[in-house]
Structure formats: C-alpha cells, structure tokens
BAPA-881126 format. One record per residue (C-alpha): residue number from 1; residue in three letters; chain; x, z, y. Coordinates in steps of 0.25 Angstrom, whole numbers, plus 2048, in hexadecimal, padded with zeros to 3 digits. Each point is the difference from the previous one (the first is absolute). Layout:
  seq  type  mol    X    Z    Y
  NUM   ala    A    X    Z    Y
...
END
This chain:
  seq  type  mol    X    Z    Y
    1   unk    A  800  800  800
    2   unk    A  807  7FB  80C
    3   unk    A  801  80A  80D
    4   unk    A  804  7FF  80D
    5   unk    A  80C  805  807
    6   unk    A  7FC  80D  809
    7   unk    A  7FF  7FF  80F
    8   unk    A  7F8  7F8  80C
    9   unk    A  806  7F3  805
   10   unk    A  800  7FF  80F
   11   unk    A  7F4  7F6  804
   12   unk    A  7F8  7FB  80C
   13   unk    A  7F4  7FD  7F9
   14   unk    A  7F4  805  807
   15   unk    A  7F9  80D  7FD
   16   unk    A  7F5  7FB  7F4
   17   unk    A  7F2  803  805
   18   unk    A  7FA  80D  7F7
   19   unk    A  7FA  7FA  7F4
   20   unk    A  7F1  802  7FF
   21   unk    A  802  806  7F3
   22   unk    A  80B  80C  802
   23   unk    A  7FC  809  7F8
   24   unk    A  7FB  7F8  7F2
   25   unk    A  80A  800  7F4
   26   unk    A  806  7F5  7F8
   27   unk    A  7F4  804  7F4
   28   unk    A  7F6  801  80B
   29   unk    A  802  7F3  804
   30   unk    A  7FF  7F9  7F2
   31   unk    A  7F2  805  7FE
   32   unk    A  7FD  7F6  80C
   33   unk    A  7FC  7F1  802
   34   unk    A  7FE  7F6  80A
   35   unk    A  7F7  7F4  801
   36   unk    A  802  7F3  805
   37   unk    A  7F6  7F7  801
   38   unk    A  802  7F1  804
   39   unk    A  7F7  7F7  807
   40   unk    A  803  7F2  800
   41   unk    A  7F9  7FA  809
   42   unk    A  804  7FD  811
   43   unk    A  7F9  7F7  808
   44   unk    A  80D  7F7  804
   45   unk    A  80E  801  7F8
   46   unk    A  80B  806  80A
   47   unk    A  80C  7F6  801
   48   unk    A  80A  80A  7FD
   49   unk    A  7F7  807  7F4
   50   unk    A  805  7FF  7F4
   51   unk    A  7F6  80B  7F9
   52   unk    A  7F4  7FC  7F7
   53   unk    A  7F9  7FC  809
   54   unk    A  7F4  7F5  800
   55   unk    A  7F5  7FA  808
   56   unk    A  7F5  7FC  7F8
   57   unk    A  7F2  7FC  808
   58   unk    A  7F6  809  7F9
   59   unk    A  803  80D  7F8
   60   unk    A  7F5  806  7F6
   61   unk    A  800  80E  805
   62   unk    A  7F9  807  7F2
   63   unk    A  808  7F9  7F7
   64   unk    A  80D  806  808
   65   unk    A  7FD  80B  802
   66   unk    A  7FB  801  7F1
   67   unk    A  80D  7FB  7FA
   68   unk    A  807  809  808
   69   unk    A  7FB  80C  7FC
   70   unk    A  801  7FD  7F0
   71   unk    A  80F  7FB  805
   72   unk    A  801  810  805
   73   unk    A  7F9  805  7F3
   74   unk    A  80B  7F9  7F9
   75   unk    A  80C  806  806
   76   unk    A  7F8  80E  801
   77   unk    A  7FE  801  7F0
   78   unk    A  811  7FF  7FF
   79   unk    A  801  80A  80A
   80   unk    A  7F7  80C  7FC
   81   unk    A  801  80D  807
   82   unk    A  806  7FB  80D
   83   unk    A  7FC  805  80F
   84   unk    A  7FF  7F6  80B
   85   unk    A  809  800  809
   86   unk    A  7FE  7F5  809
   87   unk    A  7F8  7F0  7FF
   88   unk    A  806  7F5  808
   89   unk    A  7F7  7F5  802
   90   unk    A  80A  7F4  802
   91   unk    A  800  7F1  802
   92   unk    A  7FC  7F6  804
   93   unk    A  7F7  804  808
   94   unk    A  7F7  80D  7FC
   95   unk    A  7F8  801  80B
   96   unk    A  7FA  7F4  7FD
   97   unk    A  7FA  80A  7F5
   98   unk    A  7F2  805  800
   99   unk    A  800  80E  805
  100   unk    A  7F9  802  7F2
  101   unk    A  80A  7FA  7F8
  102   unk    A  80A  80A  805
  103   unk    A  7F5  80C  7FF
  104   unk    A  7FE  7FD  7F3
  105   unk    A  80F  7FD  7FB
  106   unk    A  804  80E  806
  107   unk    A  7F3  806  7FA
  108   unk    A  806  7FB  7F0
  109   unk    A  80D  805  804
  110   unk    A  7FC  80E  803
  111   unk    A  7F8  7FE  7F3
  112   unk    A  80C  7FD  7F7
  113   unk    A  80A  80A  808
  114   unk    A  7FD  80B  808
  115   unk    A  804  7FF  80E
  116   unk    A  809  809  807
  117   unk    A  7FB  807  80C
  118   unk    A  807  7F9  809
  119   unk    A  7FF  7F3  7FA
  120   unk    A  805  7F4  809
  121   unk    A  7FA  7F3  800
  122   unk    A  804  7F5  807
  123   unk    A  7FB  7F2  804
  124   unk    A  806  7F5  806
  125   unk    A  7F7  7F9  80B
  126   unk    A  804  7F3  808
  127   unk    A  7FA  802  80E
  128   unk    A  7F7  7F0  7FE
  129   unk    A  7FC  804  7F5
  130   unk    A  7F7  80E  802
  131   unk    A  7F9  807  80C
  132   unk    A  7FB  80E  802
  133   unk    A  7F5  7FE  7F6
  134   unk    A  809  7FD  7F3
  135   unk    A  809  80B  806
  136   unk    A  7F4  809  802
  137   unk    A  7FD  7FD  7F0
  138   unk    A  80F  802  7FB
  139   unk    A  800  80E  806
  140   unk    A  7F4  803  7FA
  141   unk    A  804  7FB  7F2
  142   unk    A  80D  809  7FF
  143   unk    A  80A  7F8  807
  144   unk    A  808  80B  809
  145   unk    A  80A  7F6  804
  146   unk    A  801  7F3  805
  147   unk    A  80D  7F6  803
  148   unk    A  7FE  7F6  809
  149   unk    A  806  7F2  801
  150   unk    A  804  7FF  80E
  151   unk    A  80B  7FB  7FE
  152   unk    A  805  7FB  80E
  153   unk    A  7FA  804  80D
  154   unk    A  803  7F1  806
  155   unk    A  7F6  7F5  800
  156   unk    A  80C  7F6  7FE
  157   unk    A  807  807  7F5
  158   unk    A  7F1  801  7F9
  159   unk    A  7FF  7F2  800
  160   unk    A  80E  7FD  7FA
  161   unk    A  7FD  80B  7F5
  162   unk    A  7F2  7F9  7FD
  163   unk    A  7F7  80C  805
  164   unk    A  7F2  7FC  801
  165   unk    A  800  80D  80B
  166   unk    A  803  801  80E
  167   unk    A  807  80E  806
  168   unk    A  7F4  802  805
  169   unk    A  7F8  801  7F4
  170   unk    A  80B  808  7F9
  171   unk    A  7FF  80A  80B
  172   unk    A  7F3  801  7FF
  173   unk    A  7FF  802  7F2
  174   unk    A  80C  80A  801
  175   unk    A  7F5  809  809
  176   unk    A  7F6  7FF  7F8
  177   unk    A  807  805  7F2
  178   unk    A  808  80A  809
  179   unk    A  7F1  806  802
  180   unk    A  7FD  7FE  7F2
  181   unk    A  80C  805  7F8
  182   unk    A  808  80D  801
  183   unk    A  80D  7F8  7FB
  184   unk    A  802  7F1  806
  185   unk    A  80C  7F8  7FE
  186   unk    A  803  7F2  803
  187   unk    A  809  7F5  7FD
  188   unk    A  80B  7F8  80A
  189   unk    A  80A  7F4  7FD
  190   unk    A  80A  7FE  808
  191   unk    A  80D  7FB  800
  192   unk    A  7F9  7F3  804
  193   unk    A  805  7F2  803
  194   unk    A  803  7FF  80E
  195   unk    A  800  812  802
  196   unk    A  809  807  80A
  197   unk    A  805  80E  7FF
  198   unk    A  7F6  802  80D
  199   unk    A  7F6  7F8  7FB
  200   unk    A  7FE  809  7F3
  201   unk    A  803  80E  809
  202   unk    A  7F4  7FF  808
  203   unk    A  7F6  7FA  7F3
  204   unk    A  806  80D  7F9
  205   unk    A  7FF  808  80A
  206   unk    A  7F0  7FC  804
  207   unk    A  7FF  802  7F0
  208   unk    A  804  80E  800
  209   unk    A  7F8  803  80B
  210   unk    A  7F3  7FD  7FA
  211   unk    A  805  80E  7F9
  212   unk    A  7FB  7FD  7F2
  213   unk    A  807  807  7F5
  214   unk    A  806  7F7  7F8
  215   unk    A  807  7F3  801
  216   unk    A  804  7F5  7F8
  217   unk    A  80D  7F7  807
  218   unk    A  803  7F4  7F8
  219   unk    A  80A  7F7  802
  220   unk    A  7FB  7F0  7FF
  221   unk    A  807  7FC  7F3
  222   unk    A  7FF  7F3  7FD
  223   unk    A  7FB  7FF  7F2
  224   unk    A  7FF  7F4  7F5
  225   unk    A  7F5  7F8  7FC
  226   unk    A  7FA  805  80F
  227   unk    A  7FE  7F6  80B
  228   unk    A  80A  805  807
  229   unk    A  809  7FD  7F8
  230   unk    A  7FE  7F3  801
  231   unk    A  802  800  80F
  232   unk    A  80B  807  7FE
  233   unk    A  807  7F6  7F7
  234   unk    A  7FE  7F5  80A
  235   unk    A  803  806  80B
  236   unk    A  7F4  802  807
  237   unk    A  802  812  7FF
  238   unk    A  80B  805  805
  239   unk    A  803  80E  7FD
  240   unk    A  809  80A  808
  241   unk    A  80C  801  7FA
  242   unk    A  805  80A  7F8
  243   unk    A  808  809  80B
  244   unk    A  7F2  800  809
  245   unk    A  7F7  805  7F4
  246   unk    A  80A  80B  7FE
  247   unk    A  7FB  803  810
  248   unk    A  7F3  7FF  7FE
  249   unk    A  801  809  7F3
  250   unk    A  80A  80B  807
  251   unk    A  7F5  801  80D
  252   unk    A  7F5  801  7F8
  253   unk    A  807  80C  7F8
  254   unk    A  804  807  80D
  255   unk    A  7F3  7FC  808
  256   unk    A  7F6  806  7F6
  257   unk    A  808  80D  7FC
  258   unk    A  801  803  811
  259   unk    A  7F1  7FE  7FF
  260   unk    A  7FF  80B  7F6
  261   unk    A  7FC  7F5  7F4
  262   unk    A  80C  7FE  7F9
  263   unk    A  802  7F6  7F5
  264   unk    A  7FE  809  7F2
  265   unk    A  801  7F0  7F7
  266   unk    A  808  7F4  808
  267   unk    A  7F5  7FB  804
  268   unk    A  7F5  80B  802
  269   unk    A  800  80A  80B
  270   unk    A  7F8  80D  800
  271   unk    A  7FD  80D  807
  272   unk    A  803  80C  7F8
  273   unk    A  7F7  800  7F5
  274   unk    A  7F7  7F4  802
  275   unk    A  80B  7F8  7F7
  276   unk    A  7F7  7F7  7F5
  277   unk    A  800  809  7F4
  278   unk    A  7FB  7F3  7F9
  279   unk    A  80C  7F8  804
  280   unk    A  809  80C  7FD
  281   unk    A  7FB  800  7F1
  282   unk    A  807  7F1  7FE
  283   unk    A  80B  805  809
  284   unk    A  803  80C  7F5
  285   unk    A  7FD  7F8  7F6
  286   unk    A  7F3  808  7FB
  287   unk    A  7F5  7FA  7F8
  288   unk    A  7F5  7F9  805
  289   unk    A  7F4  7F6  7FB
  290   unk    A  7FF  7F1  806
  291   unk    A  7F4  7FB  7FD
  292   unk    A  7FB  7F2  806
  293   unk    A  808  7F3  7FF
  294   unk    A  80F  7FF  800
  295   unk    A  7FF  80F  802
  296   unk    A  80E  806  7FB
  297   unk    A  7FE  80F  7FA
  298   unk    A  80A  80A  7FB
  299   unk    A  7FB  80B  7F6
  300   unk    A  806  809  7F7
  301   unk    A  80E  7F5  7FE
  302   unk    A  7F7  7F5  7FD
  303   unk    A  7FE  7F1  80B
  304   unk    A  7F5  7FC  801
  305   unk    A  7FB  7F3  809
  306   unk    A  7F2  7F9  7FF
  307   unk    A  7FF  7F0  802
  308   unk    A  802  7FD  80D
  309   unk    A  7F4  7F5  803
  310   unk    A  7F2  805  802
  311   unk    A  7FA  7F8  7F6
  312   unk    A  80B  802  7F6
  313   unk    A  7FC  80E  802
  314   unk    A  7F4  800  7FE
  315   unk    A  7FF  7F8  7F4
  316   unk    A  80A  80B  7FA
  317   unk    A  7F4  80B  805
  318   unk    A  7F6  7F9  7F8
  319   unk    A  807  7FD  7F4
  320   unk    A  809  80E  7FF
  321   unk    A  7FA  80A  809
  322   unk    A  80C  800  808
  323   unk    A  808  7F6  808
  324   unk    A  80E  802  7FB
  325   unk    A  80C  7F5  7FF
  326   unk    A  809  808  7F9
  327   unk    A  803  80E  7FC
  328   unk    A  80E  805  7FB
  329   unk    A  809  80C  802
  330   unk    A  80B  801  807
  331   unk    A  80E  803  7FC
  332   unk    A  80A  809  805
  333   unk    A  808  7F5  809
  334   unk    A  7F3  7FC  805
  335   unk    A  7FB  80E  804
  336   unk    A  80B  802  806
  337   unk    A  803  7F5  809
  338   unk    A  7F0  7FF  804
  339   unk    A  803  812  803
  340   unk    A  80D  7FB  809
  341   unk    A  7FB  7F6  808
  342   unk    A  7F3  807  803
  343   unk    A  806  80D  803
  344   unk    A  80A  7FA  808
  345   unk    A  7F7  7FC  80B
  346   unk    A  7FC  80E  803
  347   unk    A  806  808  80C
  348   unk    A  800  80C  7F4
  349   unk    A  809  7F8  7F7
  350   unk    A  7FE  801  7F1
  351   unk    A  7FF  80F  7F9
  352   unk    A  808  801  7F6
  353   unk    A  7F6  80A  7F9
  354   unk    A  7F3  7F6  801
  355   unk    A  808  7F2  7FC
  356   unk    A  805  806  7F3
  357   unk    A  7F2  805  7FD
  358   unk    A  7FC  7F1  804
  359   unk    A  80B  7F6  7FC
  360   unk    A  804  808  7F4
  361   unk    A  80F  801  804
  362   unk    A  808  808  809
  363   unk    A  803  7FC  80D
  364   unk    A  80D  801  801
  365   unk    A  801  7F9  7F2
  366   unk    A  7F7  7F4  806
  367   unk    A  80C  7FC  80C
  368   unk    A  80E  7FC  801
  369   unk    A  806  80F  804
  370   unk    A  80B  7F7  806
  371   unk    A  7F8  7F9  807
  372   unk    A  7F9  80B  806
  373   unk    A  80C  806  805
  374   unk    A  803  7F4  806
  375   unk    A  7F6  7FF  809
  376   unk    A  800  80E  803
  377   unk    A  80C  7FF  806
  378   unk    A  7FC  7F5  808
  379   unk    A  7F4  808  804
  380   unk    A  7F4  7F7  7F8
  381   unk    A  7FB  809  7F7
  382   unk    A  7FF  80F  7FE
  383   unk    A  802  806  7F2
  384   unk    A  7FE  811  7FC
  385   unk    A  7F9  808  7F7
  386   unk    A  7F4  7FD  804
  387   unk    A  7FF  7EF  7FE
  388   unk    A  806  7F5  807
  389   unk    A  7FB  7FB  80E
  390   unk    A  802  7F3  809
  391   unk    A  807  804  80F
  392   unk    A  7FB  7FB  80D
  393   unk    A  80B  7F6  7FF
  394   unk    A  7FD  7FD  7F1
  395   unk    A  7F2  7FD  801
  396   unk    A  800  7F2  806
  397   unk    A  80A  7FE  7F5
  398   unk    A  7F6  805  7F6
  399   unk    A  801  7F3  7F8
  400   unk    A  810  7FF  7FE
  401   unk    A  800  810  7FD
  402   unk    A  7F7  7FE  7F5
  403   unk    A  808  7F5  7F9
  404   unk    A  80D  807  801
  405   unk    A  7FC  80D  7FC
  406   unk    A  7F6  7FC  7F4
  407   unk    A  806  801  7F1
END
C-alpha cells in the first residue's frame, strides 16, 4: 500500500470553498445516489455543441415521460437501499419539458430511493425556451435549483454562439428564476473570438453583479464534429491564441475569488456552500444513475451508457424496459484514470481516503512519485497525507499534469 512522504508542500492554490458535506463519512457517502436524467431534445442545435442534442418538430410527451420513468425503474432495481441525494435534469433542452414530466420523474424517484432532506434538484433552462409559468410549474414539481444558459450578456456574441435569446430575454429570465428558486446558477462562454482582457472584465463583472450563487465560466473549446469546427478549419473562426486564454483563465480565477465566488472546479465558481453537490458526486467520482438517452452513469464499478438517439431509445424501452447500449464494469486502470481526471478538477484535489475507496488502488500507487515530486518543486501540484492537489499555477495546466503523473 503505497504512502505519502510527511509534510505540506508550499502552494498558491486558493483556499477551496467549504464543501456542502463537511461532516459526512466516506460509509455515509456510499449509501447515497444521484440521478441524471437526460432530455434530448433543443429547439435549434448550438454550433459549438457537441452534446446529444436534437431538434425534432413534434415530441410525444406520455410516451416520454413513460419511457422514462421505466428507464428509472431499471437502474432503481440494481440500486436498492439507496437515498437520493441529488437529480439533475440535463440536455438538451429540459425546460422544454412539461412541468408534469419533471413532477412525476421526481415523484418515481423519491418512490424508488428516499430523498435526503436537503435533497438538490437542478434543472437546466434556456432563457427562449421558458417563462414565468413553466418556471412557476418546476418549482412547484421539486425543482429547487435551476442553471440557466445565458451564456454571454452580448447580443453580437449571442448570435455568433447561435443563441435564439437576446440579453435582454436572459435577463429577464434571470429575475424571474431568482424570484422562483432559493439557488440559481447560470452559464457564460467566454474566451471568444475577437475577446479583449476589457471586454471580458466588464461582462464578468456585470455577471457577478446579478449576485446569484453560482457560476458556470467555460472556455469556447472548439469541439469536433461541431460547426464550428468547420469554420474553424477554414479559416473562418479565429480563436485567441494560447497565451490570451491563459489571461482570460488567470482573470476569471482572481475576479471571482475578490467577489467572494471563488472557482471550487475549473470551471464552476461558487459561494460558500452553494457548490453543486450533484456535480461534485461525478467530480468524486460517486455513483450516480443516467437514465434518458446517451446518459452515462456510474454505479457500484459498473459503466453504463444508454443509445444516444431518441428513437433508438425508445425502441430499447419497448422491447427491454430499459434504454441501455451497453453495460460493463470497469477495471482498476479505468477507475483509476476516470477518479484522477475528475478529482483533479477540483479546488480540493483528490483524498486519498475516498479515491481508494472508489478506484480500488491507492493513490500514491496510481501516480509516477517522480513525477509528482517533479512538479512540486516547480510548484504544479501539491502532494501530503491528505491527497494530491493541483496549485493556482498547476490548474491551467491540468491536462499536461494528468498525463505526467498517471501510472
């Protein structure tokens, strides 16, 4: 059983938020589940979107919302004796879904799994594809937390992303699930074609002002198969180059931690305590149920992933009671890198305690110990008792780390 050497390594990585969680055990944690739930559908498809997403021109909301719930009933059966921690409703689009649909999904989880008091549940909205009465209707089926897809607060940049919204419609979507929800969160890209270190300042800066608890900063990655990667390749996006996103990443970092919403993942800013403890289940590498199509899940060392298009899915509902493509368990190796590049993205840094419980190895047996010295020394990463942790310096370079360091 591999140890760590004693002692702290000196490091500039910013104070992680307190966890929502501080005081449950590694045994109270493994009697818990999340749920994902994937809705497929989006009235147009993003250009930079590379999720399993479609736009279809009619949807039959029984059979949906049938299929889903014996989807659920599935994964339930081979993960008895669970409590719910947290369902994420995910897309797609969901608030393209009946308030009733999501009513009665939560209502067949809390059936299969008894909820935990302070259960979260989160929907994503898209501020052209809802109003105050479909909001209204989530909060009154369960939904306590929605995440919004602003996801730039400039007309121009709306229409390069492909945005059917206008600022002004996600603002005023923004107000009305503020008055709705007690926990709001909402998404921005930036790291844009043609964005200054100015221009970005003052859209963070009007962003954080709107003093919701949570954000989601993503930088614009062009992904393949997308349409903009297309442009891309001929030359009709230009992206900044490598030294300016490394700005754009280092203000975001220093703007939201002086505003009191530090980044707690690389990408997800919170206030103390209003972290998504859905999120943080895949970022510790928990297990959680993915029902809906191409829905990854994670339960018990098992992968599980449903076929990805809708009717595909379906089809496997009728025929099989559920909509799974495939269903296997992982080995060590894969534990282990999937644990390592999830924990890595945290502000916490991997525990050593809860990724041997999970990937089945010790930590310091599933990295290079040269390597980690390594980059110690050059102040990347910080190694002690307790686990292993990116630095301030490190993060942007989570990538490289991982690959040098992994067994």
């Amino acid at each position: 059983m591999g140890t760590w050497e004693a002692g702290t390594l000196a490091s500039s990585f910013p104070t992680p938020s307190p966890s929502p969680e501080p005081q449950a055990s590694e045994a109270q944690r493994e009697g818990r589940v999340a749920l994902y739930v994937h809705w497929p559908f989006c009235v147009t498809k993003c250009p930079y979107c590379d999720f399993n997403s479609h736009v279809r021109a009619s949807v039959d909301q029984a059979q949906w919302q049938a299929a889903l719930i014996t989807d659920l009933a599935y994964e339930a059966a081979r993960l008895p004796g669970r409590r719910l921690a947290s369902i994420f409703f995910g897309g797609g689009t969901p608030s393209l879904m009946p308030p009733a649909t999501v009513a009665a999904i939560i209502e067949a989880a809390a059936a299969h799994w008894p909820p935990e008091g302070d259960i979260e549940i989160t929907l994503e909205a898209n501020p052209s594809s809802v109003e105050a009465a479909r909001f209204a209707g989530f909060a009154a089926a369960g939904v306590n937390r929605l995440s919004l897809g602003v996801q730039a607060l400039d007309d121009d940049a709306l229409k390069l992303l492909g945005r059917p919204h206008d600022v002004a419609a996600a603002l005023a979507a923004l107000d009305v699930a503020q008055a709705m929800f007690s926990r709001v969160s909402f998404d921005l890209i930036y790291d844009r074609p043609g964005m200054t270190r100015e221009s970005w300042q003052a859209e963070l800066a009007r962003a954080i002002g709107f003093g919701t608890s949570h954000l989601s900063l993503y930088q614009l990655t062009i992904e393949p198969g997308t349409r903009f990667a297309a442009l891309h390749a001929r030359g009709q996006l230009v992206m900044p180059d490598e030294d300016a996103s490394a700005d754009l990443f280092a203000l975001t970092q220093e703007t939201t931690a002086s505003a009191g919403i530090p980044a707690y993942e690389i990408s997800n800013h919170a206030r103390p305590g209003q972290q998504s403890r859905h999120n943080l289940v895949y970022w510790r590498y928990g297990d959680y149920a993915g029902i809906g199509p191409g829905a990854h899940g994670r339960r018990e060392g098992m992968a599980t992933l449903r076929r990805k298009k809708p009717e595909a899915w379906l089809a496997s509902i009728a025929d099989a009671g559920h909509g799974m493509e495939s269903e296997a368990p992982l080995t060590i190796k894969e534990r282990t890198s999937e644990a390592l590049v999830m924990g890595l993205r945290l502000a916490e840094g991997l525990d050593a305690a809860r990724f041997a419980a999970r990937a089945g190895v010790a930590l310091a047996d599933a990295v290079k110990p040269d390597a980690v010295a390594r980059l110690a020394t050059q102040g990347l990463i910080e190694a002690d008792a307790r686990g292993l942790r990116l630095t301030a310096a490190g993060w942007p370079l989570a990538n490289a780390v991982l690959a040098a360091i992994a067994q």
